[in-house]
N, C-alpha and C positions, 0 to 999 in steps of 0.2 A: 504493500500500500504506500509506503514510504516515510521516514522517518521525518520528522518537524519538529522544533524545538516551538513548544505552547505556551503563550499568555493566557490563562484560564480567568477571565472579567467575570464578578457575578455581583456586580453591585448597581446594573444596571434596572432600576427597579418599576420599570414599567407596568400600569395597571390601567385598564379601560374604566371609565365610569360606569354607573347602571344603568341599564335600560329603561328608559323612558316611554317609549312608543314605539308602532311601525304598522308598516302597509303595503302587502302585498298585491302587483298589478303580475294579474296571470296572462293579460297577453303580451305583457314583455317578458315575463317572466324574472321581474325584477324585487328585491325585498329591500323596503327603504326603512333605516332606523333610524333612531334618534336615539339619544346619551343624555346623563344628566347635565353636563358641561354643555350642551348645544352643539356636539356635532352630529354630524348625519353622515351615515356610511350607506352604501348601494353597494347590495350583491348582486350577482346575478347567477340564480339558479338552473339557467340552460347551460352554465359555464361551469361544473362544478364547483357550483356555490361561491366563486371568488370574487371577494372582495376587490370592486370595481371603480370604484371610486369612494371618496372622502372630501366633504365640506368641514376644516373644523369647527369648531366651536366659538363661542365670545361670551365674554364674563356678562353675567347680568339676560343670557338670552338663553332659558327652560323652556324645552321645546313640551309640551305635553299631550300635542296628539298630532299625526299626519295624514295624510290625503291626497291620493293618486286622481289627476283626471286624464285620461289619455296618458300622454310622459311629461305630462307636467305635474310637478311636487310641489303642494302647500302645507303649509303647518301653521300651527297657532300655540300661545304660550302662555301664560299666568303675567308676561307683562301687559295682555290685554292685542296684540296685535297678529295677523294674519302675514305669513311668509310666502312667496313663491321664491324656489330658487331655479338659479340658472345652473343646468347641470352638463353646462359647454364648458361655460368655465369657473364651476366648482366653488360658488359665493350666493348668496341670496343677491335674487333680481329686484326684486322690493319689498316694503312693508305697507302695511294697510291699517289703519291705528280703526278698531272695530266701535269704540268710545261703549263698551258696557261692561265694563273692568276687565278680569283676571278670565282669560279664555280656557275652558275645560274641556272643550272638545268641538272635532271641526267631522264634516262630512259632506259629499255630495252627490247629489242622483246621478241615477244610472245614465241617464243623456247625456249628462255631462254640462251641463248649463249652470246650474246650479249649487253655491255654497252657502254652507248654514253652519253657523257657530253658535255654542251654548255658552254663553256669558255671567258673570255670578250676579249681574243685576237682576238676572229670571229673563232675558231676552234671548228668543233665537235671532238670529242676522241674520239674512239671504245676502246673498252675492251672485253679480251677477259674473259668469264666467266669460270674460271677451279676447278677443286674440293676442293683447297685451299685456292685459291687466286683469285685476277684478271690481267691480264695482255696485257700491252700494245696492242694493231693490227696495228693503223694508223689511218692519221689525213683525213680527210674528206678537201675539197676543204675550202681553208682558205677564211672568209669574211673581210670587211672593217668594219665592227662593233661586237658589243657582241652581245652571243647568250643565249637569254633570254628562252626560252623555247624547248621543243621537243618533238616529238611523232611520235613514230611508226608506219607506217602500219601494220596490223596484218599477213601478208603477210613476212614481216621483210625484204623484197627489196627494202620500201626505208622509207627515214625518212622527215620530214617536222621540219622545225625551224623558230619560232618565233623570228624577232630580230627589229631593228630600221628601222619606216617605209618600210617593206618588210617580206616577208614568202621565204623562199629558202625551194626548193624541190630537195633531193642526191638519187643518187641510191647509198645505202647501201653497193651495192659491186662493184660500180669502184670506188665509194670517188665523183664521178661528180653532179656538183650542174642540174639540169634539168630544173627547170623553176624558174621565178622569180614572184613572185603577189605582186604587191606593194598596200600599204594597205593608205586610203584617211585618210588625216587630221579632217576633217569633216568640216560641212557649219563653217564658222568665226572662223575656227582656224587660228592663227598667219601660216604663213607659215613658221615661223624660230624654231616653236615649233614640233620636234619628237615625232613621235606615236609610244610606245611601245607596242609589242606585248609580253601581259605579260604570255599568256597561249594559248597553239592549242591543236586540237585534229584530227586523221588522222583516219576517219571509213573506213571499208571494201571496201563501195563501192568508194572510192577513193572521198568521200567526206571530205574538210577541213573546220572545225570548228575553228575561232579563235576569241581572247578575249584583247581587246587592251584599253591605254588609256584613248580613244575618248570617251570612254563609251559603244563600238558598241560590237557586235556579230555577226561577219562575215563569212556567208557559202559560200566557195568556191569547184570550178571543179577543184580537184586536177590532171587531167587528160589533160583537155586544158587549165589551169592555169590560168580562168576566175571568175569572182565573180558573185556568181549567186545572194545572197538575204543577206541586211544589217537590222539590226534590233538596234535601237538605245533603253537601256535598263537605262542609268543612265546620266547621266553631268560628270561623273568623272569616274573611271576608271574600268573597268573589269578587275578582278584581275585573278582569277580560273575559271578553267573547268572543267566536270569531266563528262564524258558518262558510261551508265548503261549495261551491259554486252552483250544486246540483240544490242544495239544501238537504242532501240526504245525513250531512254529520256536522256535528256542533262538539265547539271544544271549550272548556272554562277553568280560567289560569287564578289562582287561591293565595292567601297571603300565607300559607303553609308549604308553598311549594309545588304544588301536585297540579296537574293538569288531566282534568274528568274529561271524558269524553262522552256523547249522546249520539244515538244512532235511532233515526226515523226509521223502526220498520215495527214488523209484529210482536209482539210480548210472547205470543205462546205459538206455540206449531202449529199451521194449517187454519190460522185465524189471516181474515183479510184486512182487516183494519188494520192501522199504524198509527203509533204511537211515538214519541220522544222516551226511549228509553237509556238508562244509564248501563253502559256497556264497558268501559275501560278508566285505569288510574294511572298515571305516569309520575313516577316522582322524579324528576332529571334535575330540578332544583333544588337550594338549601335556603332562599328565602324567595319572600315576593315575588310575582308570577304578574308581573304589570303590563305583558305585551304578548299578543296570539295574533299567528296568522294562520290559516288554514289553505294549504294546498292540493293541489289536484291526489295528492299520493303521500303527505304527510303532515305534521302539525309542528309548524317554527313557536319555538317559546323563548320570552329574554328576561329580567327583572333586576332586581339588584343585586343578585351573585354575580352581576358583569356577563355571564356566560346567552352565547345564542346557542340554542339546541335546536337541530331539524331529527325527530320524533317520524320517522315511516312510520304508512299505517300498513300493515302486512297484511290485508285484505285487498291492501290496493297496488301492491310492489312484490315481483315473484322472490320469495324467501330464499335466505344464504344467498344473499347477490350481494352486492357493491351496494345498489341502490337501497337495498333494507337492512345496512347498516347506520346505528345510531349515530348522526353526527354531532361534536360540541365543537363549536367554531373555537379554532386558534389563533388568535388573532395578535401584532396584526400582519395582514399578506402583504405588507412593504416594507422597508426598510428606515430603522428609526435610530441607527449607530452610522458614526461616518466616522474613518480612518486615517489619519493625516500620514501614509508609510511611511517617510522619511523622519518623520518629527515624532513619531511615537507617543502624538496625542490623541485621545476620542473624544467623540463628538456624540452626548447623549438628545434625542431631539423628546420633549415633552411637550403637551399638549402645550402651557403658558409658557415654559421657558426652556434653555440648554443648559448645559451640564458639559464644561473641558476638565477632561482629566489625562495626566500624563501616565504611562506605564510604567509600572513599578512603582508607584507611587498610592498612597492610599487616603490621602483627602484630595477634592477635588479644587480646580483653580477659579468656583466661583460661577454665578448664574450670570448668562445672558439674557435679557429681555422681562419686562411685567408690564404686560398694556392690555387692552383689553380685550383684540383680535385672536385668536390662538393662533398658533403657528400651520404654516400649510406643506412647508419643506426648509429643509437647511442643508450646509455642506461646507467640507474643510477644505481646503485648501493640503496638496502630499507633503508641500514643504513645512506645512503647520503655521504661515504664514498670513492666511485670510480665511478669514469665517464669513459666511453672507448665511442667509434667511428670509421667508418671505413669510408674510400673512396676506387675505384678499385683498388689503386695501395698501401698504405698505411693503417694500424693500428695505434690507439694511445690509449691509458691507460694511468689515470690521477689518483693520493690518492687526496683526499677534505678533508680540515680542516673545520669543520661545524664552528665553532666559528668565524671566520673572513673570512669563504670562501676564503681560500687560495689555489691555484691550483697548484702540484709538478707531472711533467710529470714521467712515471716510465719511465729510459729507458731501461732497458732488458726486453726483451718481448722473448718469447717462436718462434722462427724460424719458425712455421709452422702457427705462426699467424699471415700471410701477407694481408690479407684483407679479410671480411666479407660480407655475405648478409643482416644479422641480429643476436642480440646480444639479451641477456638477461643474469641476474645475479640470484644466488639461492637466495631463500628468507634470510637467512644466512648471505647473502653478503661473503661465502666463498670460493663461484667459479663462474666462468666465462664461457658462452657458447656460445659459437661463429659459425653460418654456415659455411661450405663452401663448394666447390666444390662437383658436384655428392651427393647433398642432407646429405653430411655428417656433423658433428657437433664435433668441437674442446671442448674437457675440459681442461679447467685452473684453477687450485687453488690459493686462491688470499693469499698471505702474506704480513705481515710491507712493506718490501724493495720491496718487487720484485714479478713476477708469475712464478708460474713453470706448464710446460706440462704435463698434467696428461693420458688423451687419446683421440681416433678419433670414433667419434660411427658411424655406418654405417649402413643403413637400407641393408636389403637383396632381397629388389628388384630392385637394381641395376640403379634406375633412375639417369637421368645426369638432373634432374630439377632444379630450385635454392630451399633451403626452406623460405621462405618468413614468418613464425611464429615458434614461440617458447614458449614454457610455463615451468615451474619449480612449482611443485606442493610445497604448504606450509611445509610439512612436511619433504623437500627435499629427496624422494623417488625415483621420475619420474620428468622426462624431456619429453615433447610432440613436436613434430614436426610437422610440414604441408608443403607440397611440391607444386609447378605448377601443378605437374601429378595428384593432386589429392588425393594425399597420406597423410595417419596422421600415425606416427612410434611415439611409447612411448619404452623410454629407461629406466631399472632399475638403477639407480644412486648408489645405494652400489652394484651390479654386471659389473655397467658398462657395460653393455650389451644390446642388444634389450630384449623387452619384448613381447610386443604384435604390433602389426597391426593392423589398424583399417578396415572394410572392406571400398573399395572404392567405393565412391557414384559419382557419374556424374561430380557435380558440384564443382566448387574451393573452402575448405575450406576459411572465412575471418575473423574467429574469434575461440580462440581455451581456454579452461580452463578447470581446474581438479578441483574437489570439495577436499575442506582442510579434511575433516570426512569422504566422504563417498568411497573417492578415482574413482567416476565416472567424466569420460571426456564429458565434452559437447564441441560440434561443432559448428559451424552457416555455411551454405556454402551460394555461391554467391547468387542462385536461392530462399534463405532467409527459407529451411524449417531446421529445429533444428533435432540433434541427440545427444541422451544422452547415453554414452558406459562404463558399467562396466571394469575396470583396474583388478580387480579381481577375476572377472568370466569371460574376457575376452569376452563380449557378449552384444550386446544392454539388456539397462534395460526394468522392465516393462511400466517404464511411456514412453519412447520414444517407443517401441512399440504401443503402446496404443496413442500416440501423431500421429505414421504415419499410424495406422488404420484411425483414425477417419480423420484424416489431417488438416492442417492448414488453419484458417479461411485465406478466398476468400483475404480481408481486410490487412492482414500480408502479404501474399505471393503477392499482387501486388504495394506493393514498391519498389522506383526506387531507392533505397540508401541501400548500406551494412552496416552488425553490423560491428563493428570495434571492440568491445572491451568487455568482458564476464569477469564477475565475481560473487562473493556471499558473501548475508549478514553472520557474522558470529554471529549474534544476532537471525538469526530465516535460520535455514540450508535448507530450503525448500525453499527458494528464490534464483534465478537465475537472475542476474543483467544483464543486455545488453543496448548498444545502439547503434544510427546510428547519421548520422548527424542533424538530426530534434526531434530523438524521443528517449527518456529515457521507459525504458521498467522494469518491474518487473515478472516474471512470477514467479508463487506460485503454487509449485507442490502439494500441498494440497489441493488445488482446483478445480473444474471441469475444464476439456476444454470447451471454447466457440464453443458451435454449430452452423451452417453455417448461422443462419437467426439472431444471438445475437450480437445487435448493439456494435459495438468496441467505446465504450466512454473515452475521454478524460478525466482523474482521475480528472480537475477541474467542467469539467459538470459533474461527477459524482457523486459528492458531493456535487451539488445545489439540485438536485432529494431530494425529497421528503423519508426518510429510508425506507420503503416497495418498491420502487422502486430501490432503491440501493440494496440490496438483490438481488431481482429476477435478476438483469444485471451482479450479481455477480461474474465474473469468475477468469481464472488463468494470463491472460493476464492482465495488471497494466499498464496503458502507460498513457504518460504526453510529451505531445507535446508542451511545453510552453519555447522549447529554436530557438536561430537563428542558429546556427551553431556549435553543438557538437563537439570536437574535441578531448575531453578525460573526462571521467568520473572516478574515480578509489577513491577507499575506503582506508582511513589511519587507523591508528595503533587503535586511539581513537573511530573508528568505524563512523566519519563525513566524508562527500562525496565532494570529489571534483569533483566540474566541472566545465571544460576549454571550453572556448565558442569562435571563431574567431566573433573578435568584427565586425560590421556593418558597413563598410564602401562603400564608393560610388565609385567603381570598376573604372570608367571613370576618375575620379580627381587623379588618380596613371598615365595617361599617360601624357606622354611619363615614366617619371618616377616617380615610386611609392613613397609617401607620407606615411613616419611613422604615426602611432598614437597611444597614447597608454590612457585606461580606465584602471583604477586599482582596484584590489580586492576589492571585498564589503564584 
């Protein structure tokens, strides 16, 4: 496999916030969330579930419910306002100030014309949906209490709203409230204690599904405003709802963790009526269960264990597959460590601020940044000499004194570098490349004082994608790009120019690198199978051909975790470095590909084997699964390996709020 002298980092102490919300659109097959910090991530579940993009966060901005109309994403939040964001380039496209205070919940009809917001004054909002904006329509009959939830009929005449002890049912278009279903305390509640209805659901056939915090699941006749069947599922509170497109299964997420499931059909054999019956319990979480979507073929859950779970429903997914394996997202699928090689400093990226620290060394030299923006990317500089960073609305570039870790802000900056997707510097530390808008990429030359604008490269297929990777070949030649759409554009750096196009393959590149010698790009995409493409013959090589004849073992291709991060020894050029978050990888183009029946051994069982047995399992694949949490691997100047590990901690002892800690380099 080969020998490397290891920096072992595990004080890189990364933690996602909790889950706030989210919403499933099944014709794009997209899942949009929301964080208690205010970011929002977009998977996409035709992609094996990778994490597609990231809008971050901003202090002061609590997202608490979202809403798909076609691919356009709204939200609304407790500061009282309605969000649409721009998801070209990765920032909310505006705000809509709602004026009925603290927003609890947003929804819109099936047409798509239509948004309605529950506000704590007792007002629904209509909005009207228009090609750029949204705008006012009128307030819906005002309550005495806040409105905690809402839902449509698919019908879009009228709407049902969850609020304090009671359901109110509006006809959509005169504003008039129609019935009232007051919802029971339950046996030995206090009667001075209010039941919230924290989540409904309004099906076709005018039945109302609701989730309160008795703990109950309550089906009601939306039509004569009677309560036909109560199902008591927890002690403490039903948080979320979420019904499956046919309406044939309903799923409800509990302040205990557990996610119930209900299934419309017969209670007893050979009876033709159907019923909401309770049929399944999933306990995948250890607290709060604040967010459910329901899919074609399983149940997404999130809440304040930070954790996204996709839950197959095995009724709906052929068993012992890939697909009816339980997933718990690992997150995240980008990279949040940057490597200075030469200067032996790291670059920790956090949601508010950075974190430089030198190797071998065990405090750190000190936070960059506290503003209100979260950060969107950042990047070192190999000589360890400039730091930059972006958020939506601002840039910053920093010179570093390696000697005392000194930090001098530049302040002239090139005008057309107002904020970035993602950043990388040449091996050189001579220039600066910067995304932005419509897939393009800013060059800056970096000098003493100051940067100057050099140019704006621009692929010529015209995508409005964001690009989300970047590479700068060693020999600063080529600059690579990779886009949402799916695109990888390599630029010639002495013509400034495009150069080639990669052809485009299905799945989202998530890992992208140039070989220093032989000038071939390799790829990694989400679905995890490897492309290796001549820069000089502009053409896949013969071993990635020869890699997607034969194809990758069964073993590779059914992990649930992306490579993040590709590079190469430069002590033996036939080695291809990779990992994900559990597994460090080597493959050795020298060596055979593993055939479909050749056990994938762990490089330290492999070297308890007996040597005639080491042989025969021989192949090009290298892997060493002996870490917790990858988070960056990358090779310094002296050719030793670092690697950053998110240390081990106990997810739960972070709440309410998160507990530093730090383990220092070994």
């Amino acid at each position: 496999m080969g020998e490397f002298k290891v920096h072992r980092v595990r004080f890189f102490d990364y933690m996602p916030t909790a889950i706030r919300a989210m919403a499933f659109n099944s014709r794009t097959e997209r899942l949009a969330l929301a964080r208690a910090d205010g970011a929002l991530e977009i998977f996409n579940f035709a992609d094996n579930y990778f994490q597609e993009k990231v809008i971050p966060g901003q202090d002061g901005r609590a997202v608490e419910a979202l809403c798909w109309v076609g691919q356009r994403l709204f939200s609304a939040g407790l500061n009282g306002e309605i969000t649409e964001y721009d998801l070209e380039n990765l920032r909310p496209r505006y705000t809509v100030e709602a004026y009925g205070g603290p927003i609890w919940t947003i929804s819109s009809n099936s047409q798509g014309t239509l948004l309605a917001v529950g506000c704590e004054d007792g007002t629904v909002k209509m909005f009207e949906i228009l090609e750029e904006r949204i705008q006012f329509q009128r307030n819906l009959d005002r309550q005495k209490g806040r409105i905690i939830s809402l839902s449509w009929h698919p019908s879009g005449t009228l709407i049902a709203a969850g609020m304090m002890d009671m359901i109110r049912i509006f006809d959509a278009e005169t504003g008039r409230a129609t019935h009232r279903l007051l919802v029971e305390r339950g046996v030995g509640a206090s009667k001075s204690k209010e039941v919230v209805v924290w989540s409904i659901v309004f099906l076709s056939d005018h039945t109302i599904v609701s989730g309160d915090s008795a703990g109950k699941v309550q089906i009601w006749d939306g039509v004569t405003g009677t309560l036909v069947r109560t199902q008591l599922v927890t002690k403490w509170d039903v948080l979320a709802l979420s019904v499956s497109n046919d309406e044939s299964s309903l799923v409800a997420g509990t302040s205990e963790g557990t996610v119930v499931q209900f299934q419309f059909i017969s209670s007893t054999v050979g009876q033709q009526d159907k019923e909401w019956v309770r049929t399944r319990t999933f306990k995948n979480h250890s607290h709060d269960v604040r967010a459910l979507a329901h899919t074609e073929t399983a149940v997404v859950s999130g809440g304040m264990d930070t954790q996204l779970v996709v839950r197959p429903l095995l009724d709906k997914v052929e068993k012992n597959t890939q697909e009816s394996a339980l997933r718990k997202m690992t997150l995240p699928h980008r990279s949040l460590v940057c490597c200075a090689k030469k200067a032996g400093l790291l670059l920790f990226q956090f949601p508010d601020h950075l974190e430089l620290w030198r190797l071998g060394e065990s405090d750190g030299h000190g936070e960059v940044l506290k503003q209100k923006d979260h950060i969107c990317c950042s990047a070192l500089s190999p000589c360890g000499g400039w730091l930059a960073y972006s958020t939506v609305t601002s840039f910053r570039l920093y010179r570093l004194q390696n000697n005392n870790i000194s930090i001098t802000k530049v302040s002239k900056l090139p005008k057309d570098l107002r904020s970035a997707h993602q950043l990388c510097f040449s091996p050189d530390s001579s220039k600066l490349f910067a995304s932005s808008s419509h897939s393009s990429v800013i060059v800056v030359a970096l000098n003493q004082p100051e940067c100057k604008y050099l140019h704006t490269l621009k692929p010529k297929s015209g995508s409005r994608q964001p690009v989300h990777l970047l590479f700068a070949s060693e020999d600063g030649k080529w600059l690579a790009t990779a886009n949402t759409d799916c695109e990888i554009h390599v630029y010639n750096l002495d013509k400034l120019k495009l150069h080639c196009t990669v052809p485009v393959y299905s799945s989202c590149p998530t890992a992208i690198a140039i070989h220093p010698t032989t000038s071939n790009l390799v790829a990694v995409h989400a679905d995890q199978q490897i492309f290796e493409f001549s820069l000089v013959q502009k053409e896949y090589t013969e071993w990635s051909r020869k890699l997607q004849k034969q194809g990758l073992h069964s073993l590779w291709l059914e992990r649930d975790t992306p490579i993040t991060h590709v590079a190469f020894n430069p002590q033996n050029p036939a080695h291809i470095i990779l990992h994900d978050t559990f597994m460090f990888c080597i493959i050795d183009q020298s060596l055979p590909l593993p055939e479909a029946k050749t056990p994938f051994y762990n490089q330290m069982t492999l070297r308890s084997l007996p040597e005639p047995q080491r042989i025969i399992h021989s192949h090009a694949f290298k892997i060493c699964k002996n870490f917790q949490h990858l988070m960056c691997v990358s090779l310094l100047e002296d050719h030793s390996l670092v690697v950053v590990e998110r240390p081990l901690l106990n997810i739960m002892s972070q709440l309410p709020a998160p507990v530093r800690q730090k383990k220092f380099a070994t």
